[in-house]
Structures are given as C-alpha cells and as structure tokens.
Residue, then its C-alpha position, 0 to 999 in steps of 0.5 A: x574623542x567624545x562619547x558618541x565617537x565610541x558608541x557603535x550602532x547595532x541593528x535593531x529588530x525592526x531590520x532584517x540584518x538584525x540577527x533576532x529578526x533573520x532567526x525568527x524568520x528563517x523559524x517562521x519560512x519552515x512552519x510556512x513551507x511546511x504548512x504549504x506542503x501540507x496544503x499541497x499534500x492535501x489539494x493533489x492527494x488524488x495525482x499523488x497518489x495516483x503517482x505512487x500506486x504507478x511506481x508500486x507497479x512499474x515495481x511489480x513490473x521491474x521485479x518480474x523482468x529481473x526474475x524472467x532475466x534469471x531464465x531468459x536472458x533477452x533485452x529488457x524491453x522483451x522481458x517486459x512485454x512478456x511480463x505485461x502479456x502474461x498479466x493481461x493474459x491471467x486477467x482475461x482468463x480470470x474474469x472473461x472465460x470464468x466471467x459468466x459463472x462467477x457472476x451468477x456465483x456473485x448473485x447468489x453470494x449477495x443474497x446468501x451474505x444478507x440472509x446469514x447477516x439477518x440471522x446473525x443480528x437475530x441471534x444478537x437480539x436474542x442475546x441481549x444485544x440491541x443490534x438490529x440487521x439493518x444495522x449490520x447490512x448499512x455497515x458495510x456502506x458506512x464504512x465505505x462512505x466515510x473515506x476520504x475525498x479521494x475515493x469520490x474521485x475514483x469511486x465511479x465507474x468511469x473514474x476507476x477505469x480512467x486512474x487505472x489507465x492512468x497509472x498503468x500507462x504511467x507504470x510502463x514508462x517508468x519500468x521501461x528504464x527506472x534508471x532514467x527517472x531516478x537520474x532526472x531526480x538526481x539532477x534536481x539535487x545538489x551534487x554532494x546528496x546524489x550519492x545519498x539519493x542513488x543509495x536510497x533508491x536502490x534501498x526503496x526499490x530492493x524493498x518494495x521488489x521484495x515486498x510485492x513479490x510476498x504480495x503476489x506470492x501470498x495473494x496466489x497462495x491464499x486464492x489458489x489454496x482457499x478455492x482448492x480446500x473449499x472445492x474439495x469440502x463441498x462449500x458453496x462459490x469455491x471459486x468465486x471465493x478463492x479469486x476474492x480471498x487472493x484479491x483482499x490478500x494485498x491488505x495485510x490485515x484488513x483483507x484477511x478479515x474481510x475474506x474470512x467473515x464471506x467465507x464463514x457466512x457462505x460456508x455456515x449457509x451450507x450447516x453447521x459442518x460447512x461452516x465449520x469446515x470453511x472457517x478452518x480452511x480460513x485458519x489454515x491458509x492464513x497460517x501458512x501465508x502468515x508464518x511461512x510465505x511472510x517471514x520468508x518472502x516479505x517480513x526480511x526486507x521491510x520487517x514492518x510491526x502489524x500494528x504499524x501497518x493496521x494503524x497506516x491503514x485505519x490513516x490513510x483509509x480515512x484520509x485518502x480512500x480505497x487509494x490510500x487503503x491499497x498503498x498504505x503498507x508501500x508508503x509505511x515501507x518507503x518511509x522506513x527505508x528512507x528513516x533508516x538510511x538517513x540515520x545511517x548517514x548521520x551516523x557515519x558523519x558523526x563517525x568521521x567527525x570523531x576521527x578527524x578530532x581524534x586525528x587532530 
C-alpha cells in the first residue's frame, strides 16, 4: 500500500468545516449581533424607552391593585379602575382647582430665582470668581440642551403629550393581566429557560412594586412636608413649592438638589431667616425621606449604591433625555435583578454538578 493510500485529507482554512474557520466565525457572528443590537438599542432609544416607562407604570398600577386587594377584595378589573380614577382624580384637583394660583405663583417663582441667581453671581464676582450671572442663568439651558436625541423627540409640547398617551394606553393593557404578556415572552423561549424567565420576572416585578411604591411614598412625604413646613415658616409659594419638591422626589439625587437650590433661592428672597428657615425645612425632609422612608420602603428590595444610581443617571441622561433620566434607577434595578438571579442560577448548576460526580 503506497504513501498517498495512508495520507488523510483535513479540511483546511479556506472551508467552513475547517474547525479554525467555524470557531472564527461563530467569534465574529457574536461581535457582529452584538454590534447589531447596539444599533438597534441606539435607532429605537425613543420606543424603547417609551416601552420601559409603560411597564414602570403598568407596575405602579399592579401594585396599587394588590394593595386595594388587601381591603376590597373585588375583581381585579374594578380594582384597577378605582386606581386609575383616583390617580385622575389627584391630578386634576392638583393642577386645575389650584391651577390659577399656582400659576401666578410660578411667574413670581421665575422672576425671584433670576433675581437671587444675579445676586449670587454678583457676590461671586465679588469674591474673585470670574463667573458672571449670565452664566448661571444659561446654565440650566446648557444642561437641558445637551441631552440626548431623545429628548427632541419629546421635547415639545406635542410630543410629550403624545408618548405620555402613549405609554399610559400601553401601561393599562399590560396592568389589565401582566400575566398574559409574560406567558407570550415564555413562548419565545426554549422550554427548559421558561422556568428561569418566570422566576426572573416575578423577581423584577416584586422589585420594581417595591420600588415605586418608596417613590411615591417619598414623593408625597417630601411634597406634603415640605409645603406643610414652609407654610407654617412664612416662606413664599409654599405650595407651589411643596408640588415641585414631591415631583423631583422621583430622582433620587438629582431631584432633591434641584428642589433644595429653588427652595434656598425663594426662601432667602424672604431675608436671611427666611432663608435660613427654608433651607433647614430642606434638611429636615431630605432626612426623614432618607433614613426613614428609603431604607424601609425601597433600599430592602433593590439596595441600590447611590453612586451607582447618580452614575446611571449622569448616563443615561446624557444618552437618552429626560427619558432616560426618569427611568434610569428602574432599569439599574432591573438589571441587577436579572445579575443576581442568574448567578443564582449558575451557582445552583455548579452545585448539582458537584453532586452528581460526588455521587459517581
């Protein structure tokens, strides 16, 4: 038998049996896909988002029905539309019977942050500091305008109100029965990881109930308080104040220190006790909101570093808008939910794996 009888061909790197060439590839198909999605991600960052920001309120929704459940236990459709009733019912009391005065409220509010912001850069210049007020007044717009594509897309008037339909049309089908949708995401998925997806979900869905629910505890606590306090000190726009400071209570971080330089501006319009007062009113609620309402509310399920939570915002602020600055804290709870889990899940394989050479 000759030479050439013995000698077996092996595919080389020019075939895609070749095992050099399908590893290479299956590298590059996972850079290309990921690069994809990032494309996507970046293309739909407006629906996206808007999707996410239904399901933070189809979860608000769902976790004021089970609550209402606890007292009233009717069907969960009734549940629902008590909820939704008394949402409408606050926003209108809110923003049409006080409508009038807090709008003349919010003229003088103007006028008196843009004369105290003059002061202050007068008194910087005084001090050394180059800083002029047209500075500190263009700030605010600065800001504004350098966040992402997003935020022109619903930055007018129009567009805001069309997303918010939007989303809250979105939100009620989905708090209508989550139940639904989460099996119709199953579906898509192979039968041995639907039990890994359910469990992440209920895990995502305890979380985010939890986490909303300190919002909107913190956010009436913080509005209620802050109102309550000023209006009992004298200070100026008490009530337009105490609505704004419950509103930017959402934003961890960021919205207590939006909230605390207007009351510190309006509260030192009034003299220096004014101001004075104000700004330990500020102190107060951020205190009690803090270190009583977050740790027993919200820091329990999510346990979410502040710096974390300032960093996602500062990101996704800048990539996506005033979007992404109102859903940065959900997503970063999301994603840690689905980290732990999953490392729970590896953990537990490693484990059975363990066993079963142990039991070999």
């Amino acid at each position: 038998m000759s030479d050439t009888q013995h000698h077996v061909e092996a595919p080389g790197p020019s075939e895609v049996r070749s095992p050099l060439v399908a590893h290479e590839l299956q590298r590059a198909g996972v850079w290309f896909a990921f690069a994809i999605v990032i494309g996507l991600i970046a293309l739909l960052a407006q629906p996206i988002l808007l999707v996410l920001g239904a399901l933070v309120l189809a979860t608000m929704m769902d976790g004021g029905a089970r609550l209402l459940n606890r007292i009233l236990p009717i069907a969960r459709g009734w549940r629902l539309t008590i909820v939704l009733l008394g949402a409408v019912a606050f926003m209108v009391w809110t923003f049409y019977l006080t409508g009038s005065s807090l709008m003349d409220q919010a003229q003088a509010m103007r006028t008196i942050v843009e004369a105290q912001v003059a002061r202050v850069g007068g008194w910087m210049q005084q001090m050394g500091v180059s800083t002029t007020p047209e500075d500190l007044k263009s700030l605010g717009s600065q800001a504004m305008s350098s966040m992402g594509r997003v935020t022109a897309a619903v930055g007018t008037a129009v567009g805001a109100i069309t997303s918010g339909v939007m989303m809250l049309v979105l939100a009620i089908f989905i708090a209508v029965d989550p139940k639904l949708y989460e099996r119709g995401v199953a579906w898509m998925l192979p039968m041995d990881k639907r039990s890994h997806f359910y469990a992440i979900a209920d895990k995502m869905g305890w979380t985010l109930r939890r986490l909303m629910a300190g919002r909107l505890i913190g956010m009436t606590v913080e509005g209620v308080g802050t109102w309550l306090l000023l209006w009992a000190g004298g200070v100026p726009m008490a009530g337009l104040l105490g609505i704004l400071t419950g509103l930017f209570a959402f934003l961890p971080n960021i919205g207590s220190i939006i909230s605390g330089v207007l009351i510190i501006l309006v509260g030192f319009s009034g003299g220096t006790n004014t101001g004075l007062y104000a700004f330990g009113v500020y102190l107060a609620v951020q205190l009690v909101d803090g270190y009583l309402i977050v740790p027993m509310v919200a820091k329990k399920a999510t346990d979410l570093a502040p710096a974390l939570v300032l960093a996602a915002q500062i990101l996704f602020g800048a990539l996506f808008g005033i979007m992404g600055l109102f859903l940065a804290d959900p997503i970063v709870a999301m994603i840690k939910v689905y980290l732990e889990e999953r490392s729970k899940r590896l953990e537990e394989v490693r484990a059975r794996q363990v066993k079963d050479r142990l039991a070999v």
